[in-house]
PLY file of the C-alpha trace (Angstrom):
ply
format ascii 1.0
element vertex 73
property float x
property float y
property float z
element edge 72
property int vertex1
property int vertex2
end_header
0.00 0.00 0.00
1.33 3.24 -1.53
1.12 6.03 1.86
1.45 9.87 1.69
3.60 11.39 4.02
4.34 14.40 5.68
8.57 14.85 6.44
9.81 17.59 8.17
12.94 17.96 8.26
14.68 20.96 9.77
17.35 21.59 6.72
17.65 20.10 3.19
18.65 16.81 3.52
20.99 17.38 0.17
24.37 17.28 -0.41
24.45 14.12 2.30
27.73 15.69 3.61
27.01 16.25 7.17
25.57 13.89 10.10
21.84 15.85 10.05
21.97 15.80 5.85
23.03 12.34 5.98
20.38 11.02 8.35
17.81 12.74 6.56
18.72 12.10 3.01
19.18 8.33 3.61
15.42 8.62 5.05
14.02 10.42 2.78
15.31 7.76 -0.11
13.85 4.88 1.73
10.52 6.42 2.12
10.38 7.47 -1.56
11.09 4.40 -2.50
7.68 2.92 -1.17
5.24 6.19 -0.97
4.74 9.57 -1.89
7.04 11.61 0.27
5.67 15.33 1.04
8.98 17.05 2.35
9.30 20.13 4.25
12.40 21.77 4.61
14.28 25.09 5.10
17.22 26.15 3.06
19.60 27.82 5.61
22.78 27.94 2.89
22.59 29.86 -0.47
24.92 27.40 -1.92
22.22 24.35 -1.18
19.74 25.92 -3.50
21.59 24.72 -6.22
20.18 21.42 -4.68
16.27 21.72 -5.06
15.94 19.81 -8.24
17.52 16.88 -6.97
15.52 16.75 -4.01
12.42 17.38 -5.89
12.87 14.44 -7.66
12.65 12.22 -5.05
9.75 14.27 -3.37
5.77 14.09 -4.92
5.72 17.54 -3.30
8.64 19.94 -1.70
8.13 22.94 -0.07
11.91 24.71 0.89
11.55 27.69 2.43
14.55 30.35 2.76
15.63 31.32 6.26
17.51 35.03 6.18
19.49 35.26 9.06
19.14 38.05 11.39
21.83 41.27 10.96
23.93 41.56 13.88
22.37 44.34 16.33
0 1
1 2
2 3
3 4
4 5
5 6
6 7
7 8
8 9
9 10
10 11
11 12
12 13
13 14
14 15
15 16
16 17
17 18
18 19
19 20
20 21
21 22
22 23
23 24
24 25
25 26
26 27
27 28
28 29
29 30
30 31
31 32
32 33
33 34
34 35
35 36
36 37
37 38
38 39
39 40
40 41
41 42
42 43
43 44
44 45
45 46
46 47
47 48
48 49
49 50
50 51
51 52
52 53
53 54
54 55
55 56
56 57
57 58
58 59
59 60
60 61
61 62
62 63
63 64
64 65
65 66
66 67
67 68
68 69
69 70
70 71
71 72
């Protein structure tokens, strides 16, 4: 049986190059392999927007949202 599901995760779980990223990535491949995988995320580096696509592929439905940090003051 074919499930949808919600995962949250709190960074994008692509390039698998740190312990969180890793973790998540490797989770989110499993779950795609057997459902449709509606993932969550926020993009906290510029350079991992480059990224999306790839995710998105293994996603029926990403939403990445862009966190800004705060200026110093």
């Amino acid at each position: 049986m074919v499930a949808n599901i919600l995962y949250l995760v709190h960074r994008l779980p692509y390039p698998p190059n740190k312990g969180d990223k890793v973790r998540s990535y490797h989770l989110l491949k499993h779950l795609a392999a057997r459902h449709r995988v509606h993932l969550g995320t926020f993009v906290d580096d510029e350079d991992d927007l480059q990224y999306l696509d790839v995710v998105r592929a293994e996603c029926a439905e990403l939403c990445a949202v862009r966190l800004h940090p705060r200026p110093p003051g």
